[in-house]
N, C-alpha and C positions, 0 to 999 in steps of 0.2 A: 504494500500500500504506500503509495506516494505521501513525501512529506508535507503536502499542501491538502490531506485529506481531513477533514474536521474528525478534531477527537470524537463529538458525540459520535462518528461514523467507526472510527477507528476501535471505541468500544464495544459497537454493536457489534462490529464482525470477528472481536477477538473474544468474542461469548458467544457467537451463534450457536454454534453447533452444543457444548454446555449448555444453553439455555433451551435448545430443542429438547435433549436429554435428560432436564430436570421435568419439562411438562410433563415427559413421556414416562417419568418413573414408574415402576409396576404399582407402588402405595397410590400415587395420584390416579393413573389410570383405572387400577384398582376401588379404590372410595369415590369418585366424579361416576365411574359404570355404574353402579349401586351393588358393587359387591361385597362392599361393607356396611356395619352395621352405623350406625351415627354414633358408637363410641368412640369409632375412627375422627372421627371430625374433631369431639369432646377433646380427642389427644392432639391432633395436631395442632388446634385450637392456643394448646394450655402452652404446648412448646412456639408457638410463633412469641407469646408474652414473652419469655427471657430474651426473643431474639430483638426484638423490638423496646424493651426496655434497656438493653445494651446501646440501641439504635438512638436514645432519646433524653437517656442519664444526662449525658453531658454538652445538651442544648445550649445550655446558658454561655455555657465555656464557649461553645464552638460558634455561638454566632459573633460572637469577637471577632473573628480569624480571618484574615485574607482570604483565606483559601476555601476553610467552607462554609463562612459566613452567609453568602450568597443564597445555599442550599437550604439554609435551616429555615423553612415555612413552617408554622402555625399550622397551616389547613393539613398537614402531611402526616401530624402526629396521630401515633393510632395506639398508643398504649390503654389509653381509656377507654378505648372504642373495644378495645381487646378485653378487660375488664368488662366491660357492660355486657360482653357476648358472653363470657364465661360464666359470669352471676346468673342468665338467662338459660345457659348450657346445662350445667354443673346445678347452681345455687348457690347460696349465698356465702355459704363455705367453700368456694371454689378453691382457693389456696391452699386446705387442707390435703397435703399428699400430693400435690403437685412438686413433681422434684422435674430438672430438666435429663432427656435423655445423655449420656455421653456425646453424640455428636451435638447438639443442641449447647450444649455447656461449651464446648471447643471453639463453636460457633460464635456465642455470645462474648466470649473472651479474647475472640482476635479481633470482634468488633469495636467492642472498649479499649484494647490496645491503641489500634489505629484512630480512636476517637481522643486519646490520651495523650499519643505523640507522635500519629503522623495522620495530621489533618487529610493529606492528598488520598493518601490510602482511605483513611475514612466515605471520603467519596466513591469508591468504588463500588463500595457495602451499598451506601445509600442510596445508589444509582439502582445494583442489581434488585434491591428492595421495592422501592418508592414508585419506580417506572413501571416494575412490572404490575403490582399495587393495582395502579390504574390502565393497565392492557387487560393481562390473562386472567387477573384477580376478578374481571366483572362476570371471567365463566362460568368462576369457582362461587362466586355468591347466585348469580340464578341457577349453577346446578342444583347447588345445597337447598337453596328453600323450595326447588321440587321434590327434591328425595325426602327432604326430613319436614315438610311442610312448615318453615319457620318464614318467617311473617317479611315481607315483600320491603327490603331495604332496613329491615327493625331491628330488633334485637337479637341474633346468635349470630348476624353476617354484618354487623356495622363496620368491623375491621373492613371489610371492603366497599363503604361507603363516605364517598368523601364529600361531603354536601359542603365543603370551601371552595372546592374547585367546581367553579362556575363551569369553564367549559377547558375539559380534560386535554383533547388536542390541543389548544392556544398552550396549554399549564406545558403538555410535556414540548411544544416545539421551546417554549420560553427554556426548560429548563434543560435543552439540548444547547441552545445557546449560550447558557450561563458555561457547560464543557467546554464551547467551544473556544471562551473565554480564558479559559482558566491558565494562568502564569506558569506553565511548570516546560522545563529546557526538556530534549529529547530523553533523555533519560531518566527521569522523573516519570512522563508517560511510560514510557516502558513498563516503570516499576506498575503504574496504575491497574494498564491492562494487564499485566500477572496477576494484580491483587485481584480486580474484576473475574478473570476465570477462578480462582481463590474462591472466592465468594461463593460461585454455584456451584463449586468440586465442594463444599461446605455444606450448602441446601440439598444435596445431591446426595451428601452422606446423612442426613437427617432422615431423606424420603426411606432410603435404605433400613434404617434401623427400626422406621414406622412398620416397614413393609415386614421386617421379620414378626414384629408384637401383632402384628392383623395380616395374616396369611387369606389369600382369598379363599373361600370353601371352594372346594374342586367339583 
């Protein structure tokens, strides 16, 4: 890829194929078919909070930052929204015995690494999150309120409901833009898109460990 190709470009295509791979994993394919049961969701559910709370902790810090100041929106944040699905999942003791899987835990601790001290990498996490959020995420909310009949934009699918972002296109061309802003010499991108494929080799390992605890019935 030539060096006048816009990063937002240069990190779509150095995730494509990882990010075909995470859609396609047998646990996603598996739970969106109706081959599971909605305790599959209750789990995935309860592990997106660590990933996302990693993802959110240190807002305050990072909208300081040159670097990923920019990114940190308001309308983005979904840990509450994750909370409110889980109270509505679970009940109101959701928290009780919620532990995060191993890869879940790994997950969440290279994100606060890089949210910690290295703002660039941070953005990669954020990118592979928040982007897809509002693509593939709007599948994953109208499959779920057909399979488990839960209430149409309400409560157990809010994580996927971003009622900030007026109108989603404009949100992600703007925040393709803001990539293709961003201050970092050739080698610093580099480091990005390795962190970006990082990211979904990450979600990738999560889907995997789902997929062992809910096997599909055969």
């Amino acid at each position: 890829m030539s060096e006048a190709t816009p990063f937002s470009k240069q990190i779509r295509s150095a995730t494509e194929q990882q990010h075909a791979d995470a859609e396609n994993s047998r646990f996603m394919s598996d739970m969106l078919g109706g081959a599971l049961g909605v305790d599959s969701y209750h789990r995935y559910t309860g592990q997106l909070w660590f990933i996302y709370r990693a993802l959110e902790d240190r807002w305050d810090t990072l909208a300081a930052n040159p670097i990923a100041g920019p990114f940190i929106r308001p309308e983005l944040a979904r840990t509450a929204e994750l909370e409110r699905d889980l109270a509505h999942l679970i009940g109101p003791q959701w928290r009780d015995g919620l532990e995060p899987l191993p890869a879940t835990a790994a997950y969440a601790a290279r994100i606060d690494e890089c949210a910690r001290d290295w703002p660039a990498g941070y953005i990669a996490h954020h990118y592979t999150r928040y982007l897809g959020d509002l693509s593939g995420g709007q599948v994953i909310r109208g499959t779920a309120e057909k399979l488990w009949n839960l209430p149409h934009r309400g409560d157990g699918v809010r994580f996927y409901v971003f009622d900030g972002v007026g109108n989603p296109a404009a949100f992600k061309r703007e925040y393709r833009g803001l990539l293709d802003q961003l201050p970092l010499d050739d080698l610093e991108r580099r480091r990005v898109l390795d962190e970006g494929q990082r990211a979904f080799a990450m979600n990738t390992a999560l889907f995997e460990e789902l997929a062992e605890e809910f096997p599909a019935a055969q």
